[in-house]
N, C-alpha and C positions, 0 to 999 in steps of 0.2 A: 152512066159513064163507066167505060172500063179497062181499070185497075192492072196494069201491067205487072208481069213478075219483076221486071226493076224495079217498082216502085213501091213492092211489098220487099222487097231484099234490102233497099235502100233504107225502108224506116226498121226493118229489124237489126238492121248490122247497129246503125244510131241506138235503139235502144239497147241493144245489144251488151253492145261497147260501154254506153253510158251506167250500166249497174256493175260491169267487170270495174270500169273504175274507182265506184262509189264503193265498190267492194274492197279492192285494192285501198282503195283510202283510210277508209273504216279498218284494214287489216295494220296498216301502219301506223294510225292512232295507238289502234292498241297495243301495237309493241313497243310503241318508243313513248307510251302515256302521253302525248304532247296532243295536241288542237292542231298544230301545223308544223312544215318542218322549213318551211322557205316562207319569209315574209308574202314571197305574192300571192301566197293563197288564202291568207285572211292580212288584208293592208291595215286595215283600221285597227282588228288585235292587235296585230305585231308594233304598232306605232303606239299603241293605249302600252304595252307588254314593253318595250323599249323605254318609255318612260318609267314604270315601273321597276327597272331594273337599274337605269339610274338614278331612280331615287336611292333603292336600297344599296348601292355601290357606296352611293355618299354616304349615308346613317354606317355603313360598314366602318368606311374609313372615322365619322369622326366617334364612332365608338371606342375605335381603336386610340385614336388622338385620348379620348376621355379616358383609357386604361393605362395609355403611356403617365396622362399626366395626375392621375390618382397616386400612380406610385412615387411620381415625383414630389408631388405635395405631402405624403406620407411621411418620407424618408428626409424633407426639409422639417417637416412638426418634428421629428425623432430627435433629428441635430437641434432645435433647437429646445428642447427638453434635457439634451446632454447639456447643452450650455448652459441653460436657467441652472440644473444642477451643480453644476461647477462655479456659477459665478456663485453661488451660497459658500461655497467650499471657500471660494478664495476670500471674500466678508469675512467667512469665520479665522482664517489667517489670519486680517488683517487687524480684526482684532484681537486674535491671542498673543500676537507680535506688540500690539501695542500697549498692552495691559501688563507685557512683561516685566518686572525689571532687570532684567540681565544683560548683559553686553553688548558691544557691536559684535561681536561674532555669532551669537544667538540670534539675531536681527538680520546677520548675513544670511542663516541656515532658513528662517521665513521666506527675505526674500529669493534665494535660489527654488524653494516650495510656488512661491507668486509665480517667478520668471516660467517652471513646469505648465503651472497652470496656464500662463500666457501660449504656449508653445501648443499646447493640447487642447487650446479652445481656439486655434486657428486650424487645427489639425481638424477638427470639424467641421468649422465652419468650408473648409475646401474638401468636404464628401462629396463626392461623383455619382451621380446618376447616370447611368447610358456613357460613361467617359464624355459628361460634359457636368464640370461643378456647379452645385448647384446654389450655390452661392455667388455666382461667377457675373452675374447678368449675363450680356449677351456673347461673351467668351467662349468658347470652347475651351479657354486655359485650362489646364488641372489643377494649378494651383495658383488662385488668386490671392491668397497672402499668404505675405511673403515677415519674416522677421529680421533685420537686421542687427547687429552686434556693434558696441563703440569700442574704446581702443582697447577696452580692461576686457574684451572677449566676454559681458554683458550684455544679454538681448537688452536691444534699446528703444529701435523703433520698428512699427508695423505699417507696412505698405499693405495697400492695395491694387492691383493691378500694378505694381511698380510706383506709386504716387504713396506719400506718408500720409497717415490718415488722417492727420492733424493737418495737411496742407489746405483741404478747401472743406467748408460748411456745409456746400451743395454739394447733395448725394449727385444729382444728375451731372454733375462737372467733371466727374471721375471716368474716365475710359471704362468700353464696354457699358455703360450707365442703361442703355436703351431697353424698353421692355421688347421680349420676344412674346409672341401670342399665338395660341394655334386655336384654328376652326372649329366650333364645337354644334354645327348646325344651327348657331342663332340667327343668322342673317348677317354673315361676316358683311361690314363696312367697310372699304378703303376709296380717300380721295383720290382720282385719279389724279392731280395734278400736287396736291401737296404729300400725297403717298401717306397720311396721317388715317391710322386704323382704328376706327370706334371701338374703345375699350371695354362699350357695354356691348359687344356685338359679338367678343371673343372672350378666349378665355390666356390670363396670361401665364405663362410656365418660364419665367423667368424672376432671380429676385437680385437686389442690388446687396452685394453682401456692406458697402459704408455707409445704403439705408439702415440696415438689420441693426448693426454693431456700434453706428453711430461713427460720426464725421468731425471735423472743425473742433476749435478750441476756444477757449473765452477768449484770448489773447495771444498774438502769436509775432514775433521778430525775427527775423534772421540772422546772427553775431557770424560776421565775416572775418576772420583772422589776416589781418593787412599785412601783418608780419611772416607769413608764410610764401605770401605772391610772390616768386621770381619774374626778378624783367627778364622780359622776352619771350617769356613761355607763354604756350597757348591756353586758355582757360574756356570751359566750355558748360554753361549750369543752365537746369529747368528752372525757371521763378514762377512760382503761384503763388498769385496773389489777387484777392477780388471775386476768386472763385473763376481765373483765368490764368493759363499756364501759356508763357513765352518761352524760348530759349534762345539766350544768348552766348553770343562771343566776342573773348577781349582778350589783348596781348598785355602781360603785366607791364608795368611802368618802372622809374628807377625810385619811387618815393609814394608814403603814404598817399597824399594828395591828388598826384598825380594816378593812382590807380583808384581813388574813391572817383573823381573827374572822368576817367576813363568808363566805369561800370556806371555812374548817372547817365552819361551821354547813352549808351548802349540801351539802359533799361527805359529810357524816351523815349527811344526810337522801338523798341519793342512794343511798347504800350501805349502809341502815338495816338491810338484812337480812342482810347480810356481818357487821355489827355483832353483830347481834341472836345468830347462828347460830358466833359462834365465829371467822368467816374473815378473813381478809388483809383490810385495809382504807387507803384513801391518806390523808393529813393532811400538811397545810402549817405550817413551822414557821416560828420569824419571819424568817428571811431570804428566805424566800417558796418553800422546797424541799417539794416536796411527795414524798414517798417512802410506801413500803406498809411499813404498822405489822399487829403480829401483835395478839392479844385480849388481849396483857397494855402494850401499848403498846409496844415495842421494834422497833428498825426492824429487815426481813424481809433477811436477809442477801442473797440471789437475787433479792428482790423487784422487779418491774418498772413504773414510773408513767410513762405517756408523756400528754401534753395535745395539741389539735390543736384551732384554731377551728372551730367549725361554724358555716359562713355559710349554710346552709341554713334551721335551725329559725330563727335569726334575722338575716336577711339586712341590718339595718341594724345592730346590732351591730357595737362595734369589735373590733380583733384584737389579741388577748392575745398579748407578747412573749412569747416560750416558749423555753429551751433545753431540748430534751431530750436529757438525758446518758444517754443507753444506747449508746451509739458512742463514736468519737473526739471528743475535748472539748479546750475553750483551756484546761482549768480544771488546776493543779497539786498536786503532792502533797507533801506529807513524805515519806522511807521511813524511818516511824515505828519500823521492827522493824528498820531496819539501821543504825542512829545506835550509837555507843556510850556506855555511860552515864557519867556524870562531865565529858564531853568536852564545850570547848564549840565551836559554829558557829556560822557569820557567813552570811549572803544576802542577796542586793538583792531586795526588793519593790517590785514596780513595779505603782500602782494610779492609773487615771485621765492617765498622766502621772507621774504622783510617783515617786522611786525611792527609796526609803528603806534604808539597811543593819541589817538587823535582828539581834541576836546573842543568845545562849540556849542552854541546857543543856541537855545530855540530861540526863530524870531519873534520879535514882535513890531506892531507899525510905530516907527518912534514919532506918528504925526498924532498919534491918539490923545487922549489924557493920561498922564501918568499914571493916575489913581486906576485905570481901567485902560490898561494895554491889552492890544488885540493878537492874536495868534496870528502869524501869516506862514504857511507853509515855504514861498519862494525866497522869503527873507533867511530862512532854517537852512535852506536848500544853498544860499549864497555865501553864509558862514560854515558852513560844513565844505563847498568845494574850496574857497579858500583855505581853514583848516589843512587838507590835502593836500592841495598846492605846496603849502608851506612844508606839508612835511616828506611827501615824496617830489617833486618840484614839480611845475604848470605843464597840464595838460597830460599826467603821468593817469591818475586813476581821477574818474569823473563819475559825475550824478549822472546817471541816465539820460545820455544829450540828447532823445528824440524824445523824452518827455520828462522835464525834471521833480514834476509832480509826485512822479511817481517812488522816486528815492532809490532806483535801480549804481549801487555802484558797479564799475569795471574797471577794465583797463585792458589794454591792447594787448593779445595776444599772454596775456597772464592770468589765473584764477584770483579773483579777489574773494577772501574770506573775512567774516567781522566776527568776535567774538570779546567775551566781558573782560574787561581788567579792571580797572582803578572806575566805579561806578557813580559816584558822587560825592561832593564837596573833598575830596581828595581821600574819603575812606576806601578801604579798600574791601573787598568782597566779605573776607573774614572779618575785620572789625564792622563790618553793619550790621546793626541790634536787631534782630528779628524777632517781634512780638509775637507770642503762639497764642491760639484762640481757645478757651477748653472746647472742647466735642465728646461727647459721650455715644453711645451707638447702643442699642439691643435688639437681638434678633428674636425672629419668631420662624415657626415652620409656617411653608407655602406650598399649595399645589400648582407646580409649573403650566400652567398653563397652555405655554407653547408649545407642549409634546401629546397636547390633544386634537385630534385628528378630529374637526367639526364635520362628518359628514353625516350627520342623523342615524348612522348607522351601528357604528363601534362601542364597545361595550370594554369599560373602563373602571377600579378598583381601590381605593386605600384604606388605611385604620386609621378608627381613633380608639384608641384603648386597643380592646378586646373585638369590637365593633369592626367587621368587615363593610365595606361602602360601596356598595356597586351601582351605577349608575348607565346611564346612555348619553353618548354626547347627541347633541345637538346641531341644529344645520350653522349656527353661527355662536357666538364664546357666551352672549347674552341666554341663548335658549340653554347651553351647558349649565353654565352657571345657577339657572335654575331648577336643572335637574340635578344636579351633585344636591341643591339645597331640600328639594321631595325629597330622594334620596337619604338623606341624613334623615329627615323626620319620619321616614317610611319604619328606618331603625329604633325610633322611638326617644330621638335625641332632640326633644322640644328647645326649642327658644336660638336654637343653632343657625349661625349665618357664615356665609362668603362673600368678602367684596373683590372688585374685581382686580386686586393683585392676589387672589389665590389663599389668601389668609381663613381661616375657618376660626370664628369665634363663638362662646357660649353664652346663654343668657344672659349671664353679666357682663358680655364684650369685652372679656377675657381669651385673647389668645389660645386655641388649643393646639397641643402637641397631635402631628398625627406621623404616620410612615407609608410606605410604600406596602402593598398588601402579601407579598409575595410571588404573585401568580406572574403569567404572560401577560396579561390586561394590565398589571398596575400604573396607577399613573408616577412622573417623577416628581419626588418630595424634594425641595430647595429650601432656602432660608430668603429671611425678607429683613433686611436690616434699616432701624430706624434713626436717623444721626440727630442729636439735639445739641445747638450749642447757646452757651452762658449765654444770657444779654445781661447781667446783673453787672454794677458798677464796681464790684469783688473782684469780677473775671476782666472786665473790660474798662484800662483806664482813659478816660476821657482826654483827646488829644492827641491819643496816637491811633499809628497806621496798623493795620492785620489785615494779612494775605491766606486765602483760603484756597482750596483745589477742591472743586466741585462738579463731580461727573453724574451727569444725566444720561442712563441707556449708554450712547459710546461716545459722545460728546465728552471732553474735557474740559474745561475751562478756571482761570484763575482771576479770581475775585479779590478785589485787593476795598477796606472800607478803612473809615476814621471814625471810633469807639465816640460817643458824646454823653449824654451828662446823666442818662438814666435807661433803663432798660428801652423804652416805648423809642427814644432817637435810636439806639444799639439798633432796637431791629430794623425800622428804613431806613437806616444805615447798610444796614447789609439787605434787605428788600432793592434797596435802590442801584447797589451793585448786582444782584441777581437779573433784576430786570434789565441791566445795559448789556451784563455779558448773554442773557439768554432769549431776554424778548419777556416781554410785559405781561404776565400771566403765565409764563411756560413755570418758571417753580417757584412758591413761595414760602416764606416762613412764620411761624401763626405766631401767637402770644407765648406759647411756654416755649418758643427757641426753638419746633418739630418741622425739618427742612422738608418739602414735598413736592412731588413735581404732576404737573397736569398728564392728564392719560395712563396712570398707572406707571410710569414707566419708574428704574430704579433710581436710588439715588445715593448717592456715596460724597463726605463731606472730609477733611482733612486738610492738617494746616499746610502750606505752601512755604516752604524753606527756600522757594530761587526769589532772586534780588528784586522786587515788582521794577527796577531801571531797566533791568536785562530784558524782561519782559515786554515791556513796551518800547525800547530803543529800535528794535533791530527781527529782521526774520528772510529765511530763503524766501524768494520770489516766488506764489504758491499759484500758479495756473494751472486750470484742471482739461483737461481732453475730454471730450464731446464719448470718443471709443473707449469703452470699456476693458477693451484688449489691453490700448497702450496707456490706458487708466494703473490696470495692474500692473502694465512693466514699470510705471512711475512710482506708483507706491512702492515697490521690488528696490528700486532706486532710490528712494525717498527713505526706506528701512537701510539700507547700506549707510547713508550720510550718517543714520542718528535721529532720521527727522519725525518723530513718532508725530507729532501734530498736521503735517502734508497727510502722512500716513493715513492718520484718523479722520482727512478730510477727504479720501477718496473711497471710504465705507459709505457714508450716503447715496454719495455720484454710482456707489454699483448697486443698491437696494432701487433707485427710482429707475438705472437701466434695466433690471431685473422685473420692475413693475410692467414696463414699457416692451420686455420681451414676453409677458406674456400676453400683452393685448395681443401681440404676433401670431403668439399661435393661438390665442383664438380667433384669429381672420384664419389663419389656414386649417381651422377648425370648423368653418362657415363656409371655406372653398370644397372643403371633402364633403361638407353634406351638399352643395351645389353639384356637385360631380356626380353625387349619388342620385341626386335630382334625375341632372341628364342622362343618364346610363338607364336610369328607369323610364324616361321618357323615348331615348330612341330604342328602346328594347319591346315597347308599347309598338313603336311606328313599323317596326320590324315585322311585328307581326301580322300588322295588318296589310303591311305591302304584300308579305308571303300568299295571304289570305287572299287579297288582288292577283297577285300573280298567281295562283293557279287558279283561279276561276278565268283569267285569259290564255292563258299557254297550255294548263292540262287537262285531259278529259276525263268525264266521270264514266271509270269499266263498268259501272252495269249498264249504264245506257248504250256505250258503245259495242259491246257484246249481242247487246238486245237487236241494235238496230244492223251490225253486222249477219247477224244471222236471218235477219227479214230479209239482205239483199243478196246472201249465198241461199233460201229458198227463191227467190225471186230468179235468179241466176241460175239455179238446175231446173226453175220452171219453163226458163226459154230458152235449155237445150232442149230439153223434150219437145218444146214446140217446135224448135225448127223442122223435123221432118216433112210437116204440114206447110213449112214454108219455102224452105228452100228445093229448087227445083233438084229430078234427077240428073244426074251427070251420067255421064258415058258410063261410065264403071257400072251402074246401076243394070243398063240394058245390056253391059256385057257378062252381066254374070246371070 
């Protein structure tokens, strides 16, 4: 067969062509290092390389997500380590304030130190991240609390979000409450229909600052001042209550009645469905208290009513006098349940100005046996408003109308104060015989314990004698405690002990002297004092009363017994009041009169010169707040009145929130190593997407070099050839 010059021209130009290309192609690999530069030339790369690339777009982003929110969780542990620090700070106020004896002005100058602290531990808790608080929940606010001030220009109370933090229990009922969450490559979950995002699927970067700081209050009222309402005027207030917030509106009326009528009907209709479904609902009775009633009408024992103006929805509205008694209050009590029955008491009431002496019985049932009358508190409670009645006339100052149980006096739109005058059978404060107890005390030296840092690490110093004592603490007080005791015997001071209040004694269990050693190490040297009192039938005569003051750690308490007929009754006698005022095993007293209390802690004994009537008759109404914030502005409040005992009771309430703030940051201590986690893990995924991605997008230079150059030899091999292929042209035979 034979083979045309077309058809030898045809498959050269084809092959031709086809190695300038492969050449051409090979020359652009290698400058731009890629495999291809348009998906159509490798489909299934480019589609495998597209995937690849959005994977690592995602790991990009939630890496980032994981950096943003690293420093978020960072910078919320920090704040809250300012606060644990501070709330120690204000503890130690409250009890140096309370330990004092010096003035209400010296009690002023604490609590204005409290109210600081109050101010600067909100000043924290509203640190910004990114110009979004991070405290905030789901706010952008800058500043989610808020402090406000009562008439005296006193911080008084703390909002959050605009809401008093004492107004609801539930963290989640507070504005902004919602968690925010961002992507962190786990397999974010969201229902599409209820839009509810799997919390184990995200990570959340948002915190509830009334979870953090704490919310709600044991007990909470609303004292509405009736006397202030003008008729006519528009009135316009938030009610929470139930952990549910209404707002209402009422035009005042021309008469109490008619305005308590007016705001029941309003707060119905508010809470219709609370009503309707069985739940917690608020009502105002006539002295204008409004408190949360249950579905059979009885007031909610816990229940919480707080009021707050909304100048918003009605910004010409006026402002409703409002006490909200979910905190410290001026307001006083009976102690209805520690009166004795049959007995009678005397007190000054002071309303308006007026002081009136009021006197009245405890009840008892007169259906009992005579020989054995029964205490009833409502029978106390009916002689005592009577009492009142008679002496400021009916319906002027009342027991607590929405629970009289409870012994709450008031009066409308006036402070009521109770205080001692004429105490019993018509003696009066100075003629009652006050029996004094002996009490004897000696101290000893102590190694403070509490300034030893138990971290297995620190090395720590004091004398005995001449004898320097250097020791290691240990990871907990127990492993210390018996390294100080090596320690001692290392120095060659056999028979030598420490129990666990720090006391260091010698082989005879004698007391020893020691000191601080000198150095930077040394530990703090304290005293340890031990109170012994008489029980001998000399010191204590048989039939009468003795009042004692008895402080444990920062507990105070007054102990009041009746001496009997020989030592062995004397002591459970006073055993028997320890164990009422402190709890059965917390401190007891041995055979030789040596007062001690369980757990090492201190104890201090001294006689009681107030009246035991005053003491039991009468006390401000002591409800404690949930928040720690408005905890310390109440104590701050509480040290202004005089009230060292309120005072003394909101040191615990900041010691268990202080416990409770650092389980916090150890959850934000568990989120940082979770972070660290995934930052490691998509830094893993990173690499090996990269590793993917250039085995499909770039090419290996030595091969393409290599094989570049087989197809530029190939390529000057078939120009050479063409002479032999391609025919002569004209030019050829013209020249």
């Amino acid at each position: 067969m034979r083979i045309t010059n077309a058809t030898l021209m045809r498959g050269y130009n084809r092959d031709f062509n086809r190695l300038l290309s492969q050449k051409n192609k090979i020359e652009r690999q290698i400058t731009s290092t890629r495999n291809f530069v348009r998906a159509s030339e490798a489909p299934l790369s480019a589609a495998k390389a597209l995937n690849v690339r959005k994977s690592y777009y995602y790991s990009e982003q939630h890496k980032e997500n994981l950096k943003v929110a690293s420093k978020f969780y960072t910078e919320a542990e920090t704040s809250l380590l300012q606060v644990s620090d501070k709330m120690a700070q204000i503890r130690e106020t409250i009890i140096a304030a309370c330990n004092t004896t010096k003035d209400r002005q010296e009690w002023a100058i604490y609590a204005q130190q409290l109210e600081t602290s109050a101010r600067e531990l909100c000043a924290i808790f509203n640190t910004d991240s990114a110009g979004r608080a991070i405290f905030g929940g789901e706010s952008d606010n800058g500043l989610p609390f808020t402090i406000i001030e009562d008439s005296n220009g006193n911080a008084a109370t703390v909002l959050y979000h605009g809401v008093p933090v004492n107004a609801l229990s539930d963290y989640f009922s507070f504005p902004y409450s919602d968690d925010v969450y961002i992507d962190i490559g786990l397999g974010m979950y969201t229902d599409q229909r209820s839009h509810y995002t799997d919390p184990q699927s995200v990570l959340r970067t948002s915190f509830n600052g009334a979870k953090v700081s704490g919310c709600g209050a044991e007990y909470g009222v609303a004292d509405v001042d009736l006397s202030a309402i003008k008729e006519s005027r528009k009135y316009c207030i938030d009610v929470y209550a139930g952990n549910v917030k209404k707002t209402i509106t009422f035009t005042g009326k021309g008469s109490y009645a008619e305005n308590v009528e007016e705001i029941n009907k309003q707060l119905k209709e508010a809470f219709k469905k609370e009503i309707a479904y069985g739940k917690d609902y608020p009502e105002m009775d006539a002295q204008g208290v409004i408190s949360l009633r249950d579905s059979e009408g009885k007031a909610v024992e816990n229940g919480i009513v707080c009021v707050v103006n909304n100048t918003i929805k009605e910004p010409r509205a006026e402002k409703l006098v409002v006490d909200n008694d979910s905190g410290y209050t001026d307001k006083y009590r009976l102690k209805l349940s520690e009166l004795e029955e049959g007995r009678v008491y005397k007190v000054n009431v002071t309303v308006g100005g007026v002081t009136k002496t009021i006197e009245f019985e405890a009840g008892t049932d007169n259906l009992a046996d005579s020989d054995n009358p029964v205490y009833r508190e409502d029978v106390t409670v009916q002689n005592f408003q009577a009492a009142l009645d008679a002496a400021f006339g009916e319906g002027v100052v009342n027991i607590s109308p929405n629970d009289p149980t409870k012994g709450i006096v008031s009066s409308e739109g006036q402070t009521v104060k109770l205080t001692k005058g004429i105490v019993e059978d018509g003696e009066t404060e100075e003629e009652q015989e006050v029996n004094i107890v002996s009490v004897s005390s000696s101290s000893k030296d102590k190694i403070n314990l509490k300034s030893i840092k138990n971290d297995g690490e620190s090395e720590y110093s004091f004398k005995i004698g001449s004898n320097v004592i250097t020791f290691k603490a240990g990871d907990n007080e127990t492993e210390t405690l018996s390294n100080i005791s090596q320690a001692i015997r290392d120095k060659g001071l056999t028979g030598y002990t420490i129990d666990t209040k720090g006391i260091i004694k010698n082989a005879a269990g004698e007391p020893v002297a020691i000191e601080p050693s000198g150095t930077e190490n040394s530990v703090t040297v304290g005293t340890w004092t031990d109170y012994t009192i008489a029980l001998s039938s000399d010191d204590l005569i048989e039939g009468n009363k003795y009042s004692l003051k008895v402080i444990v750690g920062n507990t105070v308490k007054n102990i009041d017994f009746t001496a009997g007929a020989d030592e062995a009754e004397n002591r459970q006698a006073i055993q028997d009041a320890l164990d009422k005022a402190f709890g059965a095993g917390t401190v007891n007293i041995d055979a030789d009169g040596n007062i001690t209390a369980a757990g090492g802690k201190s104890v201090s004994v001294s006689n009681n010169e107030t009246n035991k009537a005053d003491d039991l008759l009468f006390e401000r109404e002591a409800i404690y707040s949930n928040n720690y914030i408005q905890l310390t502005l109440d104590a701050a409040r509480a040290l202004r009145n005089g009230d060292l005992e309120y005072a003394n009771g909101c040191i615990d309430r900041i010691v268990s929130a202080n416990e409770n703030l650092l389980v916090e940051i150890a959850d934000l201590g568990c989120n940082e190593e979770f972070i660290d986690f995934n930052l490691t893990r998509i830094t893993t995924r990173e690499e090996n997407l990269a590793e993917r991605q250039n085995e499909l997008e770039f090419i290996d230079p030595e091969k393409a070099i290599t094989l570049w150059k087989t197809y530029e030899a190939l390529y000057n091999a078939c120009l050479q050839m063409s002479s032999t292929v391609v025919p002569n042209s004209i030019f050829n035979y013209m020249k």
